[in-house]
C-alpha positions as CSV (number, residue, x, y, z in Angstrom):
1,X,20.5,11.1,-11.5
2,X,18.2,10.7,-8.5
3,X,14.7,10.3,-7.8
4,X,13.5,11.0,-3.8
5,X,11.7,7.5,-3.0
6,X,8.1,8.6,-1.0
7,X,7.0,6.4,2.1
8,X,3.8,4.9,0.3
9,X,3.0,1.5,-0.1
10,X,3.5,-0.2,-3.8
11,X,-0.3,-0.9,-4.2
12,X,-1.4,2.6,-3.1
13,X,1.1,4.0,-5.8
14,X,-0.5,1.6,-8.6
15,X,-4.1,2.8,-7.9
16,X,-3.1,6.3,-6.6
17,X,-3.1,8.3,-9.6
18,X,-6.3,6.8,-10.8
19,X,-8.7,7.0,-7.5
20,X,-10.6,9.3,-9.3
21,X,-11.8,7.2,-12.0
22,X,-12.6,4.7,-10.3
23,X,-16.1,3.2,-10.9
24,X,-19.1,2.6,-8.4
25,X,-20.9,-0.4,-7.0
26,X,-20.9,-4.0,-8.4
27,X,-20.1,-4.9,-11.7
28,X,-19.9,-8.4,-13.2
29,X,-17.1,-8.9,-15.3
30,X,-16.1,-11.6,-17.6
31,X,-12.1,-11.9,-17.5
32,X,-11.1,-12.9,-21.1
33,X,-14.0,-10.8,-22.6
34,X,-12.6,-7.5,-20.7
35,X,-9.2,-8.4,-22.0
36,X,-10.3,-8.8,-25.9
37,X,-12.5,-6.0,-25.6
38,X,-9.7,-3.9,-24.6
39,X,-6.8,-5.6,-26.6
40,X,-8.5,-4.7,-29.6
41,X,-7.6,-1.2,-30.0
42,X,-4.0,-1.4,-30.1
43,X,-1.2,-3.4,-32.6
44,X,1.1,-4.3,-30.0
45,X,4.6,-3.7,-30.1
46,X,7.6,-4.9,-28.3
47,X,7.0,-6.0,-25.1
48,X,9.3,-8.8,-24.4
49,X,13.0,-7.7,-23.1
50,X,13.0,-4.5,-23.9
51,X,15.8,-2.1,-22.1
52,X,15.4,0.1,-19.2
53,X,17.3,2.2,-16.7
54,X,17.0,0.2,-13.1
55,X,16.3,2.1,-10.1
56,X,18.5,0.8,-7.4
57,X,18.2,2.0,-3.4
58,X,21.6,2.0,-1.4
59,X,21.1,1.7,2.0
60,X,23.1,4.1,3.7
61,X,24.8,4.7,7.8
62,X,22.7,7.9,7.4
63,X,19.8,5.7,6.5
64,X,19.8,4.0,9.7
65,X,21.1,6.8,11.9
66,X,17.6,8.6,11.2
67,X,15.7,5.6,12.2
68,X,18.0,5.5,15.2
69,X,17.6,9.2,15.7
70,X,13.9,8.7,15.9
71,X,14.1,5.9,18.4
72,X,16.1,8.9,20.8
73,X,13.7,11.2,20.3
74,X,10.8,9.6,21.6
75,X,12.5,8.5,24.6
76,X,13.3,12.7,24.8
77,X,12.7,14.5,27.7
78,X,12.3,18.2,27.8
79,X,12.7,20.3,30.7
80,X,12.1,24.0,31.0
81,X,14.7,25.7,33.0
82,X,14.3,29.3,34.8
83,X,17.3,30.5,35.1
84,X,20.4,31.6,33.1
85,X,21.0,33.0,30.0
86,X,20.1,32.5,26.5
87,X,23.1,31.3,24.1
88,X,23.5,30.5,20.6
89,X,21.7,27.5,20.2
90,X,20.1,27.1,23.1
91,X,16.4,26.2,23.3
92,X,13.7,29.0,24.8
93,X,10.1,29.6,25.4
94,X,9.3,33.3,24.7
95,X,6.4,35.2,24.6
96,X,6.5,38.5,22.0
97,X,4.0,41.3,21.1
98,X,5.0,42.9,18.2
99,X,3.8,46.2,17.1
100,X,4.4,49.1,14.1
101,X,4.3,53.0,15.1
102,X,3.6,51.7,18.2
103,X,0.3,50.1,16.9
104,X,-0.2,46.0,17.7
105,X,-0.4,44.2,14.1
106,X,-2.5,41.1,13.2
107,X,-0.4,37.6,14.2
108,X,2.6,39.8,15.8
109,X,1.5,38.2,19.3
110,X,1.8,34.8,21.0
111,X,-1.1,35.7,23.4
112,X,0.5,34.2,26.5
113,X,0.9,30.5,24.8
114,X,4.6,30.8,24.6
115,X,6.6,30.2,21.6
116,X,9.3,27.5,21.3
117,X,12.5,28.4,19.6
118,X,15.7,27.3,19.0
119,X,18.2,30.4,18.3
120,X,20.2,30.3,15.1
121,X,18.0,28.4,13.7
122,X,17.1,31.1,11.3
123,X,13.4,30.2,12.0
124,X,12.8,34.4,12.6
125,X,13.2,36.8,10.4
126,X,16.6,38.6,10.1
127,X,17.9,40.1,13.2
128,X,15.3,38.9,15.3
129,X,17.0,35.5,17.1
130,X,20.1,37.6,17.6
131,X,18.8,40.0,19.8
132,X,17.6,37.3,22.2
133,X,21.4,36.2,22.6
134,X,22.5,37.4,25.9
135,X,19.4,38.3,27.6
136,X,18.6,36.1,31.1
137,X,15.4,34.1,31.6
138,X,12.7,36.8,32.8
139,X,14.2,39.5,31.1
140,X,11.5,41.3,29.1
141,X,13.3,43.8,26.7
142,X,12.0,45.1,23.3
143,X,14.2,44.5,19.9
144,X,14.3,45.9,16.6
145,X,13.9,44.2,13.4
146,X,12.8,45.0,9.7
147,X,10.4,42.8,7.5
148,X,12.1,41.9,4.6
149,X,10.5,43.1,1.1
150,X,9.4,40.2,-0.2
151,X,7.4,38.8,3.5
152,X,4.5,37.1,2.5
153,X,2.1,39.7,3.9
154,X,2.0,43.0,2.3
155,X,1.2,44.8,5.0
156,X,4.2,43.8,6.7
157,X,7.1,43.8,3.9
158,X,9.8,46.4,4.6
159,X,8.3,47.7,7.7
160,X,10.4,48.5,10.6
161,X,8.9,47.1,14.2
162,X,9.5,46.5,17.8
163,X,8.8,43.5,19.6
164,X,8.6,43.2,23.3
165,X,9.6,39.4,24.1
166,X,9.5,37.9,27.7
167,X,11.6,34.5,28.0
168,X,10.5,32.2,29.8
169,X,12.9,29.7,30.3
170,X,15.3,27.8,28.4
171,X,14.4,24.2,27.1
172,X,16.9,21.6,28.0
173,X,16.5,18.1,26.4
174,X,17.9,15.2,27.7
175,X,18.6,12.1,25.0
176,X,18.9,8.9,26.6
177,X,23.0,7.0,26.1
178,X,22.1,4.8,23.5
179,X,23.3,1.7,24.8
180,X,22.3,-2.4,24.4
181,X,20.3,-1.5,27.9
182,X,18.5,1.3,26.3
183,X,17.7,-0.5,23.2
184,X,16.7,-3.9,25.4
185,X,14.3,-2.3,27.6
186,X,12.9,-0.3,24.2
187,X,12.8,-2.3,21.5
188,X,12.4,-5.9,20.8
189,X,15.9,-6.4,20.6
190,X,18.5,-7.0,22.9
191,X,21.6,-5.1,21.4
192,X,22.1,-2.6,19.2
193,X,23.6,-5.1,16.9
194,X,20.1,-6.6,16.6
195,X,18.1,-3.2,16.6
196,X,20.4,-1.7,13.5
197,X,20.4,-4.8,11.3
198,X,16.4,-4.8,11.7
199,X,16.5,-1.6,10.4
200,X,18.7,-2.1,7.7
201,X,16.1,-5.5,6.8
202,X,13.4,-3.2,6.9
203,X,15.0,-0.7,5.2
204,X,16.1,-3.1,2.2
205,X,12.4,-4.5,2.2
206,X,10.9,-1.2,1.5
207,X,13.5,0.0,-1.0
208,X,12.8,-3.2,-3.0
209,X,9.3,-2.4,-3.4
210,X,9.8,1.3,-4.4
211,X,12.3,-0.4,-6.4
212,X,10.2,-2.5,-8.3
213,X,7.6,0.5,-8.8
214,X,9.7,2.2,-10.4
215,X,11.1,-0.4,-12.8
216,X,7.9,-1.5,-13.6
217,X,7.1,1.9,-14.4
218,X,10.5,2.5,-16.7
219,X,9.4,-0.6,-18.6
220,X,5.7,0.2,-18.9
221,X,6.6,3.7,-20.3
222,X,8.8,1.7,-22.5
223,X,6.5,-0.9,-23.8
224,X,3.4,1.8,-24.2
225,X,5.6,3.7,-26.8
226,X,6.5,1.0,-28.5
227,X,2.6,0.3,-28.9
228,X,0.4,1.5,-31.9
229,X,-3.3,2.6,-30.2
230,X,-5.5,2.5,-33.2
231,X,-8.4,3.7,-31.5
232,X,-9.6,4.6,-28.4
233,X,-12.9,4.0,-26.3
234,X,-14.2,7.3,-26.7
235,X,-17.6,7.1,-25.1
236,X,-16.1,5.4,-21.8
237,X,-13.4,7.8,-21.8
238,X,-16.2,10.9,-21.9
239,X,-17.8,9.1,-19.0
240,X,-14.4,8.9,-17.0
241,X,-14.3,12.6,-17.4
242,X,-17.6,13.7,-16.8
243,X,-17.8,11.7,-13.9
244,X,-14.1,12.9,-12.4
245,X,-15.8,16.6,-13.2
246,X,-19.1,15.8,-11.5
247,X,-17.6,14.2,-8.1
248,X,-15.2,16.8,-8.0
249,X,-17.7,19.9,-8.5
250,X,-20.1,18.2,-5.7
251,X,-16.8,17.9,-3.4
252,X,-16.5,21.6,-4.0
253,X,-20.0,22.4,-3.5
254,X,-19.5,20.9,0.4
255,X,-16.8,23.2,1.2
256,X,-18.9,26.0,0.2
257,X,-17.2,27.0,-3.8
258,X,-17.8,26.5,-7.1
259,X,-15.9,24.3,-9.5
260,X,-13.4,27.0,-10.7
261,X,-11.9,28.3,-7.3
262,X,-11.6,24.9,-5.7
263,X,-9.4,23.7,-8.6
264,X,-7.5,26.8,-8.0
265,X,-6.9,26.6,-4.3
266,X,-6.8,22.8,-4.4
267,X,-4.6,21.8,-7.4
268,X,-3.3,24.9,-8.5
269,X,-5.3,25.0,-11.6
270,X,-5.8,27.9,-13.8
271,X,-9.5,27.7,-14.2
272,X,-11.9,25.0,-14.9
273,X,-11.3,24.0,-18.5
274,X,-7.4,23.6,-17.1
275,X,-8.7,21.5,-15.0
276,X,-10.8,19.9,-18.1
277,X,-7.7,19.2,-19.8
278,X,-5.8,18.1,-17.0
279,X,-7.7,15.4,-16.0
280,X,-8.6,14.2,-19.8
281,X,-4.5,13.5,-20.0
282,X,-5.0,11.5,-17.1
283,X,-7.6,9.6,-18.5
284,X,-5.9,9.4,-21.9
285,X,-2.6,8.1,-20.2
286,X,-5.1,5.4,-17.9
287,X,-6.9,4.2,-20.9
288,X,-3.4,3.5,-23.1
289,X,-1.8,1.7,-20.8
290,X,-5.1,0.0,-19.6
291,X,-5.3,-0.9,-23.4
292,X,-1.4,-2.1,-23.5
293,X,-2.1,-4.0,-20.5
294,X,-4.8,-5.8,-22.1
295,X,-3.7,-6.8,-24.9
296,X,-0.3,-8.3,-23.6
297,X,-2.5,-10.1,-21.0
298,X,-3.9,-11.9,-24.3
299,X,-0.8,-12.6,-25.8
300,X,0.8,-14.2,-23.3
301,X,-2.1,-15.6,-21.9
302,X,-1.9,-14.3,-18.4
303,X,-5.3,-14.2,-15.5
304,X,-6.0,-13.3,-12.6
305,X,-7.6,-15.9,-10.2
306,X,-10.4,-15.0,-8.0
307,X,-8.2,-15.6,-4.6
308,X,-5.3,-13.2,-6.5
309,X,-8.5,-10.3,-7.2
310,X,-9.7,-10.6,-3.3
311,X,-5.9,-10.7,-2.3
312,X,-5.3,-7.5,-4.2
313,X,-8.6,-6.0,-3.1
314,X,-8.0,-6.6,0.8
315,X,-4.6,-4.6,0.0
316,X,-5.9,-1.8,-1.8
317,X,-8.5,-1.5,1.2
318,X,-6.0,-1.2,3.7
319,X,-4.3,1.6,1.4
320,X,-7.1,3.8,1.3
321,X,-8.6,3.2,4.0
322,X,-11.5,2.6,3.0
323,X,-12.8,0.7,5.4
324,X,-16.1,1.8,7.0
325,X,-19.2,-0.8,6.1
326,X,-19.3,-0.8,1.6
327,X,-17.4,2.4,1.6
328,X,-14.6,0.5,-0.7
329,X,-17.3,-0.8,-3.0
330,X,-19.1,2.6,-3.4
331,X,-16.0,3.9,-4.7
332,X,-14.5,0.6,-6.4
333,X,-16.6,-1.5,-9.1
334,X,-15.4,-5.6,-9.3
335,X,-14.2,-4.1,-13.1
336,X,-11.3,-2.0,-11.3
337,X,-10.6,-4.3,-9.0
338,X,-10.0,-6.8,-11.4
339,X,-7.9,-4.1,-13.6
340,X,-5.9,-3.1,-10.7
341,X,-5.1,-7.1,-10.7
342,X,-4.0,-7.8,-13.5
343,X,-2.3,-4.5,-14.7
344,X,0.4,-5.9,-11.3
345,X,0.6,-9.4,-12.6
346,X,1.4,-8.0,-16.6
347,X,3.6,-5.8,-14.5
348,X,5.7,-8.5,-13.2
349,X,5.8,-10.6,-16.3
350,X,7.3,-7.6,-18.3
351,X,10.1,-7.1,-14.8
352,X,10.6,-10.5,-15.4
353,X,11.6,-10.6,-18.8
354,X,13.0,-7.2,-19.5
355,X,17.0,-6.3,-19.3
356,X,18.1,-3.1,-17.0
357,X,20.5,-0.7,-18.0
358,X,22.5,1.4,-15.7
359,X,21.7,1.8,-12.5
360,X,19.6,4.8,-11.2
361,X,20.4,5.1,-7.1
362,X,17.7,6.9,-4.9
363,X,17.4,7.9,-2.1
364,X,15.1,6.6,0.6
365,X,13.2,9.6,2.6
């Protein structure tokens, strides 16, 4: 099995899914008080090494080749060239007007701007690239091609049409030799040597924090089912959702739509009552293992300190980026601050005394 490991920092990922209940302005919390108040809905179950299936990044050659490749391709340079002919993977500018019964159609036309594209690449539809093959730069020479039936616009799917293209030129990119030299007068290393095996430590940094993530995320799911939630804050959890459905209609109401189609168009949502529902799982899931949290906090006797809250705050800044004059406190109250806190510390107490399993390997994009 394989999970696809997303470039986003571990602290963004904790909060990410809950941004949107997040409460507003300041909030004076007392620690142990927010802990019993919310320890007291569930009967804790296991907690304490329970069994899970570890997530484990290899760090592969093709791994580092990418971050290699991306080094080269900055250092690119592209050059248009005006003579010769177009070949099978080759690199051109064109220009095309295409038309229907002899009639221009709506985005059939580059206007002049010129259109990068590599041939073969499939980019086209079918038939179209091929006809390029052969023709010299400055030829301007009409080709034949059919929409397919399912193209995306109707108006177009299955027609037959003519487009008149014009190349340009032919795009020739030069990649540096990737030498020690090249990497010395580039980087801050001095040899290749050097420049790989800082990718590969920054590489192995970043997989161990997805890493963790996603253990901690195994063993939570673990430790929450194991849990018995007696009850649940109902009137808080109304609020959550009234509030997520209020901030989200006035966000709507800027771009001009009402509730219902911006749902839609945003997150695929059926209609507004899906969207109801939708976001009253989320709160249901956030308030269980808020509650689970909580109440192994109390059992095992675990707080936050005020320098560990404004550490974790000053992070969670730089992940939003939230970070124009009170804009993180508008959106943040001290409460989910403090939350955000001590959910990572209960976290790593549960990592640290849990057992893994067999291995899960991911891959790093």
């Amino acid at each position: 099995m394989k999970k696809s490991i997303k470039k986003i920092s571990c602290a963004l990922m904790m909060t990410l899914g809950l941004s949107m209940l997040a409460g507003c302005g300041d909030k004076s919390v007392n620690q142990d008080d927010y802990i019993d108040k919310y320890a007291a809905y569930c009967d804790l179950g296991t907690y304490k090494g329970v069994e899970y299936e570890a997530t484990k990044t290899e760090i592969t050659s093709d791994m580092v080749q990418n971050k290699v490749n991306e080094l080269l391709a900055t250092y690119t340079v592209s050059e248009n060239i005006t003579t010769g002919t177009a070949q099978n993977g080759d690199t051109v500018n064109i220009d095309f007007v295409g038309s229907i019964d002899g009639v221009e159609f709506a985005g059939g036309s580059t206007g002049g701007a010129g259109y990068t594209l590599t041939l073969g690449s499939g980019t086209m539809i079918a038939g179209f690239e091929e006809q390029i093959v052969g023709h010299n730069v400055g030829d301007v020479f009409d080709i034949n091609v059919t929409f397919p039936e399912d193209y995306g616009s109707a108006d177009l799917a299955g027609q037959d049409a003519v487009f008149e293209i014009t190349i340009n030129a032919k795009v020739v990119q030069t990649v540096p030799d990737y030498t020690d030299e090249f990497v010395a007068n580039n980087t801050d290393y001095s040899t290749i040597a050097e420049y790989e095996q800082s990718i590969i430590d920054e590489l192995t940094t970043e997989a161990t924090e997805y890493d963790s993530y996603y253990n901690k995320i195994e063993i939570m799911t673990v430790v929450v089912s194991n849990t018995t939630i007696n009850e649940y804050p109902e009137k808080e959890m109304k609020e959550l959702i009234d509030d997520t459905i209020a901030d989200t209609t006035a966000e709507a109401e800027e771009y001009g739509y009402d509730l219902a189609t911006y749902v839609t168009a945003k997150y695929g949502m059926a209609s507004e009552e899906s969207f109801r529902q939708y976001i009253s799982g989320i709160v249901e899931d956030y308030m269980r293992e808020k509650i689970v949290v909580c109440a192994i906090a109390k059992a095992e006797n675990i707080r936050v300190t005020d320098a560990e809250i404004e550490a974790y705050r000053e992070q969670m800044i730089i992940n939003t980026g939230l970070t124009g004059e009170g804009e993180f406190d508008k959106t943040y109250s001290e409460e989910d601050v403090l939350y955000y806190t001590l959910s990572d510390k209960v976290s790593d107490f549960l990592l640290e005394n849990s057992t893994s399993t067999t291995s899960t390997t991911t891959d790093a994009q």
